[in-house]
C-alpha positions, 0 to 999 in steps of 0.5 A, a space after each residue: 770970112 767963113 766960120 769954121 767952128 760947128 753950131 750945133 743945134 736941137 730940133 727946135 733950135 734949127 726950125 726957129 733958125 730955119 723961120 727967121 731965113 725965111 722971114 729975112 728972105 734968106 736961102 736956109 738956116 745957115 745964113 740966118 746963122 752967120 747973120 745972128 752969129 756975126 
């Protein structure tokens, strides 16, 4: 299931999605969203 509803990040907020994607071997911020969110 796709979320809908917009996240709305800072700067800094994105960047730390951002490291913790790359360190997971993820493709971008979204991901490591939907993982953290989910």
């Amino acid at each position: 299931m796709r979320r809908t509803m917009p996240v709305c990040l800072d700067g800094e907020q994105y960047r730390l999605a951002a490291a913790i994607a790359k360190k997971r071997g993820m493709v971008d911020a979204g991901q490591a969203l939907e993982e953290i969110l989910g």
